[in-house]
DRENDREN-984041 format. One line per 4 residues: their letters; for each residue x, y, z of C-alpha. Coordinates in nm, 3 decimals. Example, Ala and Ser with C-alpha at 12.3 -4.5 7.8 and 13.67 -1.06 7.14 Angstrom:
// DRENDREN-984041
AS> 1.230 -0.450 0.780 | 1.367 -0.106 0.714
// end
This chain:
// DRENDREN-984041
XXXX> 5.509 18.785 7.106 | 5.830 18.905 6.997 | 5.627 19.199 6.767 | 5.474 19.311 7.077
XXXX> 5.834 19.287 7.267 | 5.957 19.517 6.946 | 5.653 19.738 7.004 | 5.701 19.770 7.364
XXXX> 6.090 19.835 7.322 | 6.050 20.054 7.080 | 5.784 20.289 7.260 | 6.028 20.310 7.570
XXXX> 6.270 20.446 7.322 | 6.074 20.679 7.157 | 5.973 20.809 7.507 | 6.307 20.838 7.616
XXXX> 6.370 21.049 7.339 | 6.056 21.286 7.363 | 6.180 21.313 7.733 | 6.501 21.454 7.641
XXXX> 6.422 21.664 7.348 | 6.121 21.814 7.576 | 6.388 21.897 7.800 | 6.674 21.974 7.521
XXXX> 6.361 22.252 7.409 | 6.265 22.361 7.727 | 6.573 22.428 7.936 | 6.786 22.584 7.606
XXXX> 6.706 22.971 7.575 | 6.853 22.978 7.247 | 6.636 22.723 7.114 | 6.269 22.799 7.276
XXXX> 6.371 23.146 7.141 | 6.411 22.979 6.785 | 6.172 22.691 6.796 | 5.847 22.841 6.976
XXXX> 5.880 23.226 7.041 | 6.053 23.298 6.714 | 5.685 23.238 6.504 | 5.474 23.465 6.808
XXXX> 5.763 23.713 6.772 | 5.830 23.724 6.398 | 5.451 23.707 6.320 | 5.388 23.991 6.558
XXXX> 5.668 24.204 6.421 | 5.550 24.191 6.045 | 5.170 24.227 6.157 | 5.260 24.564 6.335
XXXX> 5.463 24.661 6.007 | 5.184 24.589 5.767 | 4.867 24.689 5.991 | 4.820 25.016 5.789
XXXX> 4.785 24.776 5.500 | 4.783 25.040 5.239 | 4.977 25.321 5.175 | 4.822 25.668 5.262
XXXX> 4.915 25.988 5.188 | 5.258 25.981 4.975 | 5.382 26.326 4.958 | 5.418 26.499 4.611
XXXX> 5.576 26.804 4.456 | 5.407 27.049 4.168 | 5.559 27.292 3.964 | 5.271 27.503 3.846
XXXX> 5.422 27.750 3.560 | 5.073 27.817 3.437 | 4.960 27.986 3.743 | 4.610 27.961 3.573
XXXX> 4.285 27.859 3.799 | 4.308 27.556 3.567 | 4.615 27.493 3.709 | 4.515 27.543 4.010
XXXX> 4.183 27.378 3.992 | 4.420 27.034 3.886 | 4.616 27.085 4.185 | 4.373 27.080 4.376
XXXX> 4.220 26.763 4.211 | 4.526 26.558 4.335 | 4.522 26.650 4.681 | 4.125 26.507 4.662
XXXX> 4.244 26.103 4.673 | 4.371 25.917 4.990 | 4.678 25.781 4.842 | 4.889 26.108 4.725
XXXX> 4.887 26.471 4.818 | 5.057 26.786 4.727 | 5.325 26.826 4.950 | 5.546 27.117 4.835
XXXX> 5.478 27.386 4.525 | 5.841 27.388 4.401 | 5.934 27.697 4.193 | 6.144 27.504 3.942
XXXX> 6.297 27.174 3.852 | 6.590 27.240 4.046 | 6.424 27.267 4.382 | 6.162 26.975 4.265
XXXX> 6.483 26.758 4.207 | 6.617 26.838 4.561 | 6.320 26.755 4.730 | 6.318 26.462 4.487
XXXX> 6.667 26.340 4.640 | 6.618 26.440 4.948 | 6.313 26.183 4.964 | 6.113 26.442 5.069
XXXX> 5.868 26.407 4.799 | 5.802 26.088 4.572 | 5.691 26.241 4.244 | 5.688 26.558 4.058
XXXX> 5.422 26.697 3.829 | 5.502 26.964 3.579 | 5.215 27.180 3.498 | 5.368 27.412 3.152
XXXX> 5.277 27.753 3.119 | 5.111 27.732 2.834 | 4.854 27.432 3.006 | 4.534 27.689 3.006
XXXX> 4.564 27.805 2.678 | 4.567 27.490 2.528 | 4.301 27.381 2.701 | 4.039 27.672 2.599
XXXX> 4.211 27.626 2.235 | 4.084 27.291 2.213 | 4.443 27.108 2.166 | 4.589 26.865 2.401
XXXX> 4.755 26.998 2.713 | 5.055 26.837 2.855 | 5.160 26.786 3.138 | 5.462 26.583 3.299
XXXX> 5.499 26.291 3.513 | 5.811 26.218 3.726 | 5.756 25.891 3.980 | 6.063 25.726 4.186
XXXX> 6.005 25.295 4.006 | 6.250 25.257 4.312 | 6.021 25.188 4.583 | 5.753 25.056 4.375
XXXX> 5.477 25.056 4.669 | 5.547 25.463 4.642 | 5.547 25.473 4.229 | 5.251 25.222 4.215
XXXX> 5.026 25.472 4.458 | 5.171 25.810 4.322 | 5.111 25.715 3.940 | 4.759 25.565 3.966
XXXX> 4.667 25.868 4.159 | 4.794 26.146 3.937 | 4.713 25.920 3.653 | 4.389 25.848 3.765
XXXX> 4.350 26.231 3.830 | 4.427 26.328 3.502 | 4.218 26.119 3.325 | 3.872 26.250 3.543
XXXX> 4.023 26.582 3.446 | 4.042 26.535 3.023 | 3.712 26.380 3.012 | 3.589 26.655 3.236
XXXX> 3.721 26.921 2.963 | 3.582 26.713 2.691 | 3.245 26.710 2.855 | 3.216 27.069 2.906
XXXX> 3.348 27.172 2.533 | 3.076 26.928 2.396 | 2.790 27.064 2.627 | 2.948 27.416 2.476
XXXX> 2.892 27.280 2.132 | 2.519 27.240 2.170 | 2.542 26.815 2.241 | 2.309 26.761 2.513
XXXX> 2.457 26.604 2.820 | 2.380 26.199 2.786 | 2.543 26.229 2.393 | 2.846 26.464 2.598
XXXX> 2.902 26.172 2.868 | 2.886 25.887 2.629 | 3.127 26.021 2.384 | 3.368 26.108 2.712
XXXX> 3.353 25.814 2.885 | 3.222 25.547 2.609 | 3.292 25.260 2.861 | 3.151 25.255 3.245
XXXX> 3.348 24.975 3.401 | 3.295 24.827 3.774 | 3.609 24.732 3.996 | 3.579 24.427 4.200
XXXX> 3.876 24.339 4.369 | 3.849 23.969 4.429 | 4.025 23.795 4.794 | 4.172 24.109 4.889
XXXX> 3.942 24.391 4.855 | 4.125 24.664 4.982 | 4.413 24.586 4.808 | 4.653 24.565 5.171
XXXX> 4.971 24.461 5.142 | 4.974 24.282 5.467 | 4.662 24.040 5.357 | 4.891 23.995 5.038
XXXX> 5.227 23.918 5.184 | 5.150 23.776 5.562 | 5.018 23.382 5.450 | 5.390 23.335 5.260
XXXX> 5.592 23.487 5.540 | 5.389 23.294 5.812 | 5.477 22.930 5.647 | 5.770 23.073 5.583
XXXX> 5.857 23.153 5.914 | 5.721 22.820 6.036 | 6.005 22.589 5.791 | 6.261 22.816 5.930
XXXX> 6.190 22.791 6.307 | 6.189 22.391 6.216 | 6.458 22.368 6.033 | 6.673 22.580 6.269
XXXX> 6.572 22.475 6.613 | 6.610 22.099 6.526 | 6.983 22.186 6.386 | 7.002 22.339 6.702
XXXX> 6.883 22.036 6.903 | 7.083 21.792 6.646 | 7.421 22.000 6.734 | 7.338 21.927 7.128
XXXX> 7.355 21.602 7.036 | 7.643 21.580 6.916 | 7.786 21.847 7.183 | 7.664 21.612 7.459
XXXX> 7.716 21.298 7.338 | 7.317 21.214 7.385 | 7.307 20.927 7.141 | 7.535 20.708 7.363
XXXX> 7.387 20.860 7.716 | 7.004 20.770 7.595 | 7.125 20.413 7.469 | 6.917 20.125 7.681
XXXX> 7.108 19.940 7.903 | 7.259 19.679 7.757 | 7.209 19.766 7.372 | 7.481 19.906 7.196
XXXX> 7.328 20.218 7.029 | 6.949 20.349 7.009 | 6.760 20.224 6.740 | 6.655 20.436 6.458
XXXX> 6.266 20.449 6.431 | 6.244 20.512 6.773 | 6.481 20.794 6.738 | 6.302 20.964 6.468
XXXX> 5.942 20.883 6.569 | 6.018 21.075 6.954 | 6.144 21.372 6.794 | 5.899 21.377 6.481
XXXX> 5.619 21.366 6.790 | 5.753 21.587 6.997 | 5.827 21.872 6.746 | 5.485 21.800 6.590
XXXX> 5.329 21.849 6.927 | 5.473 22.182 6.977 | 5.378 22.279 6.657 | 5.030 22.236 6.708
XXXX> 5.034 22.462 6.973 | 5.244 22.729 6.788 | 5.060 22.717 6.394 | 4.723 22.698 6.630
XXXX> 4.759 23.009 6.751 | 4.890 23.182 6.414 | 4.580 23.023 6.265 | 4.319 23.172 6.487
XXXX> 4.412 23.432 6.710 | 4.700 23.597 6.521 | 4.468 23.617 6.261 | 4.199 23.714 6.435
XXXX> 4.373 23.980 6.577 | 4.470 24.146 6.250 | 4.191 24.080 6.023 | 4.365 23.869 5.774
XXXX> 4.101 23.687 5.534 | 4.010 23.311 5.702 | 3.797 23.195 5.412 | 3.924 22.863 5.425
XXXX> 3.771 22.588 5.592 | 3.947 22.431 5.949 | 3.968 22.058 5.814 | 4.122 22.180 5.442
XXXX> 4.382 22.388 5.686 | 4.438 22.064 5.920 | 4.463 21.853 5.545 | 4.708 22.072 5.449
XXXX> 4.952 22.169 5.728 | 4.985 21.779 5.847 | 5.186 21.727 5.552 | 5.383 22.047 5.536
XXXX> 5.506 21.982 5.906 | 5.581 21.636 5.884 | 5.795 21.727 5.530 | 5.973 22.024 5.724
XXXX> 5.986 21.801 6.037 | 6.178 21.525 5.835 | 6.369 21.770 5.684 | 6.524 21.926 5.959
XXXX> 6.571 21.592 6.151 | 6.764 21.505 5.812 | 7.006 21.847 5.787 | 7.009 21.795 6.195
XXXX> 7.246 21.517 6.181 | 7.531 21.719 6.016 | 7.575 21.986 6.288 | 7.806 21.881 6.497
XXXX> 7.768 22.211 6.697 | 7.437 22.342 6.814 | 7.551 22.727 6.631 | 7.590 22.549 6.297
XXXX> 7.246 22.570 6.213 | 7.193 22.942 6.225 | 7.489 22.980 6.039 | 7.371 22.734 5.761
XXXX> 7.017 22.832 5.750 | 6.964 23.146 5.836 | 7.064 23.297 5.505 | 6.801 23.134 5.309
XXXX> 6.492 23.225 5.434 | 6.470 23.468 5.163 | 6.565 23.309 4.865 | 6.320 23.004 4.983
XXXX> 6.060 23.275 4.980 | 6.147 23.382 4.662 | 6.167 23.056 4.491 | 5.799 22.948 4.581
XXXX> 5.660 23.186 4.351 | 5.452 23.432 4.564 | 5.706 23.773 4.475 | 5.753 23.674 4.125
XXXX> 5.571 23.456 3.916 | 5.690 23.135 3.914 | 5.646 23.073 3.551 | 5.849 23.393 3.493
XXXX> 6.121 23.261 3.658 | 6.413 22.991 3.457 | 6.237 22.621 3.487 | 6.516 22.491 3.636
XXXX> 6.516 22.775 3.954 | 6.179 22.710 4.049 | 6.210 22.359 4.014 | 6.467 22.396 4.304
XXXX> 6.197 22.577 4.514 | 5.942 22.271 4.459 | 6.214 22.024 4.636 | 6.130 22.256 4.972
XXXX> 5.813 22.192 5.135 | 5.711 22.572 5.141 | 5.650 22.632 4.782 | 5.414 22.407 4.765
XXXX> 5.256 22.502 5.129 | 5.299 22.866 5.069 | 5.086 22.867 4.740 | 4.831 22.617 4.871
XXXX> 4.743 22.813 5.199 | 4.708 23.117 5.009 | 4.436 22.978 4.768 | 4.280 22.837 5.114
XXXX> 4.287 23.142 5.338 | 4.220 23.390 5.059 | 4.039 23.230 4.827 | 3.795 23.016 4.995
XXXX> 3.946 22.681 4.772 | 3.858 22.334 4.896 | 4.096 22.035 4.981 | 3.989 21.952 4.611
XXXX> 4.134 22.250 4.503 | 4.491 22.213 4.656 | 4.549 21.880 4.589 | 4.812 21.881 4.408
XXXX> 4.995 22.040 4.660 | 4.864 21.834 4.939 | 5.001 21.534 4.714 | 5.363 21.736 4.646
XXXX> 5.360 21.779 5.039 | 5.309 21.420 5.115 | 5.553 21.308 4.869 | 5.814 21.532 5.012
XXXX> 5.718 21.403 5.355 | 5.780 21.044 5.289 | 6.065 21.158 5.092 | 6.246 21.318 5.339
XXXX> 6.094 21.021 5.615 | 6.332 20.803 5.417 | 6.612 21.040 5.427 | 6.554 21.139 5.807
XXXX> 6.549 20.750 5.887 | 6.883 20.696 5.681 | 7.102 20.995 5.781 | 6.968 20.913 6.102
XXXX> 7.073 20.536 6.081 | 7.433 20.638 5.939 | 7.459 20.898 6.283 | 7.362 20.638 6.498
XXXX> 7.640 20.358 6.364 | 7.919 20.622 6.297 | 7.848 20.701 6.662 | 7.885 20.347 6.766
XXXX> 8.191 20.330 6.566 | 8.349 20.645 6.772 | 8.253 20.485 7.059 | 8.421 20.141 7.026
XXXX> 8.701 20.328 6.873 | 8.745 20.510 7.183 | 8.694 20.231 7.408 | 8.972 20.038 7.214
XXXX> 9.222 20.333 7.242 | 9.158 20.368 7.603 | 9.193 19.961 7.671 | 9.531 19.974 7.431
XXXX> 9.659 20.299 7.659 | 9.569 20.137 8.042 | 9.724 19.752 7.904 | 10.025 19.986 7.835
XXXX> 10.026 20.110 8.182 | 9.989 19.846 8.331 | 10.278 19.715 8.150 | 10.488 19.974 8.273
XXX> 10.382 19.949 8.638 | 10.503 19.603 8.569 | 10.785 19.668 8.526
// end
């Protein structure tokens, strides 16, 4: 009997406290604007950016001192691919430079004046390659075009001096291009930068929005002295399981809502690879939102102001993104810096929902991360369940402290009116 009285209690409280942080959610601007439109906003935002998903069309500059139809016939060679063209014939290296600086152009090819003659000579011709490494989406498409271009364009050359040599035209193509390779481009086929990028920045965005609206909420708290107005009649603070397990619930049931939608429509709407299958998803984010749930609930308790949180942890969305690995390889990185990513529940979630989404993998797969996640769930459980526990009695402390200072100060006055 008395379980079922701790049961029963216990569910009031909890419900009291999904009341209030439903209504904490849904009557603050600041945090609905954190908490649920933030991930529809954010997600939008980089989708837009990255629809084009590769880069088109990166303007180049030649300078052509050969004026040769070789010359020409290679300029016109580069302008054939999607991802560069000619842009501007530049009479020298000073006005290819200003053009350069001016980020008007992204790469320079120098054509010599003597390129013709060594090619009907039979030598090597050279010609040079200037790419800006500074925006390395630009240098990556400029250089494997031009690259790319003058490669087709030496074996071409070599083909037709062999043909002139009497080899007959199988012999000619072997001996130019001894290899024949195929390309397959395995989870992202047309190589987009959006399909690459989006799956980290979306559970990216979704610890973020967590961590920060419940700070938010955990500040409001403290701001309007909650923990003492939600206490039951005649109890002297809330207990701590209920307190936890009404806001675990009620974030978790916004969440579902808000990840739902990222899941399927969002990506839906911009073609980003779903290869993975709904009940490896569901295994997976369970654990990542409880972690990031318990997480926040834990950091929650030290704002004592509802701003606190976006001034704590706004500032490390990137680095968190960094740290799990997905910009740089992790095992490039110093041991004991990624090791300080795997304590946040997105490098593990981050990694594991790409090999799902993109890669087709089974629960099987990611279990290891599914096992990290749960770990770091009941890990931070224990810590959400202790800093809560330490809020709630430090509370009660304030509060008898106050009611002692305010008995001492009336028995005072009513000495004086005594007297």
């Amino acid at each position: 009997m008395k379980l079922k009285q701790y049961i029963s209690l216990y569910a009031k409280e909890a419900a009291s406290v999904m009341r209030n942080e439903y209504r904490a959610i849904f009557t603050d601007g600041g945090v609905m604007l954190i908490l649920i439109f933030a991930i529809f906003i954010y997600s939008t935002l980089y989708g837009l950016a990255y629809g084009n998903q590769v880069l088109r069309n990166v303007p180049i500059g030649v300078i052509d001192n050969s004026k040769t139809s070789s010359s020409r016939a290679l300029i016109d060679s580069f302008n054939a691919g999607p991802n560069a063209y000619v842009a501007y014939e530049a009479a020298d290296m000073e006005e290819a430079k200003k053009l350069f600086y001016d980020r008007d152009i992204y790469g320079i090819v120098y054509i010599p004046s003597d390129y013709e003659k060594q090619l009907v000579g039979g030598l090597q011709a050279h010609v040079s390659l200037y790419c800006d490494a500074s925006y390395f989406l630009m240098y990556r498409q400029v250089f494997q075009e031009i690259v790319g271009t003058l490669t087709q364009t030496g074996a071409m050359v070599e083909f037709q001096r062999l043909v002139a040599q009497g080899i007959n035209i199988p012999q000619a193509q072997a001996v130019t291009q001894p290899v024949i390779y195929q390309s397959h481009n395995l989870f992202n086929p047309y190589l987009g930068y959006g399909t690459f990028v989006m799956p980290a920045i979306i559970m990216a965005i979704i610890q973020q929005t967590l961590l920060i609206g419940i700070g938010m909420i955990g500040g409001t708290w403290h701001e309007f002295d909650l923990y003492r107005k939600l206490t039951p009649v005649g109890e002297e603070r809330m207990s701590t399981i209920p307190v936890v397990l009404g806001k675990t619930l009620t974030y978790m049931s916004i969440c579902a809502v808000t990840t739902a939608y990222i899941l399927t429509i969002h990506y839906h709407l911009y073609k980003y690879p779903m290869n993975g299958h709904p009940m490896t998803i569901i295994g997976l984010m369970l654990p990542y939102l409880l972690a990031c749930i318990f997480l926040g609930i834990t950091v929650s308790t030290l704002f004592t102001r509802r701003e606190n949180s976006i001034l704590w942890l706004l500032w490390s969305s990137i680095p968190l993104l960094l740290l799990s690995g997905v910009s740089y390889p992790g095992d490039a990185m110093p041991q004991w810096l990624f090791g300080i990513g795997n304590i946040f529940p997105s490098s593990h979630a981050i990694n594991a929902f790409i090999r799902v989404q993109d890669m087709g993998a089974g629960f099987e797969d990611i279990l290891p991360e599914i096992t990290a996640l749960w770990r770091l769930a009941v890990i931070y459980g224990g810590t959400a369940l202790i800093a809560m526990h330490l809020t709630l009695n430090k509370e009660l402390r304030l509060r008898i402290k106050n009611k002692v200072v305010k008995t001492v100060a009336i028995r005072k006055q009513t000495k004086r009116a005594t007297r």
